[in-house]
N, C-alpha and C positions, 0 to 999 in steps of 0.2 A: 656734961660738957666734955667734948672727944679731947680738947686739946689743953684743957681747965692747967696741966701741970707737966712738969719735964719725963714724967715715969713714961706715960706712952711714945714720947721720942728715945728714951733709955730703953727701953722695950722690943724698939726696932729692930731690925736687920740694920748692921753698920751702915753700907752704902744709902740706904733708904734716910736712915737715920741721919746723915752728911748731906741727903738733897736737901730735908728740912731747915737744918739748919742755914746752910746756903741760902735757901729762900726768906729764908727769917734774917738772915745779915744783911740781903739784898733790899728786901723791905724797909731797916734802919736807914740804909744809904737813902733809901728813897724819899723818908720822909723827912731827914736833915736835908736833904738838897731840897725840898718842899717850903722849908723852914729857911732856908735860907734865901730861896727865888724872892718869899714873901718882905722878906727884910730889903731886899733889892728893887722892887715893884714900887714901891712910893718915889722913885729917884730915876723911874723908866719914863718917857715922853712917846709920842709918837715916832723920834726920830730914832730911836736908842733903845724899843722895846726886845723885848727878846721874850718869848713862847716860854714853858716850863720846859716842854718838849727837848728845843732847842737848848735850853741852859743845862738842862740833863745830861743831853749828846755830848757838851761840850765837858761838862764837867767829870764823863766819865771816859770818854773815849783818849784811848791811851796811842800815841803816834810814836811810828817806828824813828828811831835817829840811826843817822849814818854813824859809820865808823867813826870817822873824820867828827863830827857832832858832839858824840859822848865822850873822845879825847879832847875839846874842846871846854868841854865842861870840865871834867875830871882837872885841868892844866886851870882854868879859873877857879876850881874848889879849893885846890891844893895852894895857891899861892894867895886865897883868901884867907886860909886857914894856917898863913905863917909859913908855908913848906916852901923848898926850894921851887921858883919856875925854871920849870925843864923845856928845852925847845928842841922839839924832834928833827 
């Protein structure tokens, strides 16, 4: 078995050695998010369904915030977590 144990990924060429794992972390993600559509699927209707596909995209794709946005956030974290609200 090529891949039976971690020596032939220690074995590698670093960079070679970092896609594997890459891919092997990618994999985890994918089959928790697998595990987790299945948990959500008993409570989907026709109205309210969503694809794996779909819940994948959603759960992985990361959106840009504005400036404005992330000070926004930052100014609600801060003053959840007891600190002075500061008004710019």
């Amino acid at each position: 078995m090529r891949y039976g144990n971690i020596e032939y990924i220690i074995n590698l060429p670093f960079y070679d050695g970092i896609l594997y794992i890459k891919k092997a972390i990618g994999k985890n993600q994918e089959k928790t998010l697998w595990e987790l559509w299945l948990t959500v699927l008993p409570n989907m209707n026709k109205d309210n369904y969503i694809s794996f596909e779909d819940f994948k995209t959603k759960a992985t794709h990361k959106e840009r915030k504005t400036d404005e946005e992330m000070l926004a956030m930052v100014k609600i974290l801060n003053a959840a977590f007891g600190g002075k609200v500061v008004e710019s």
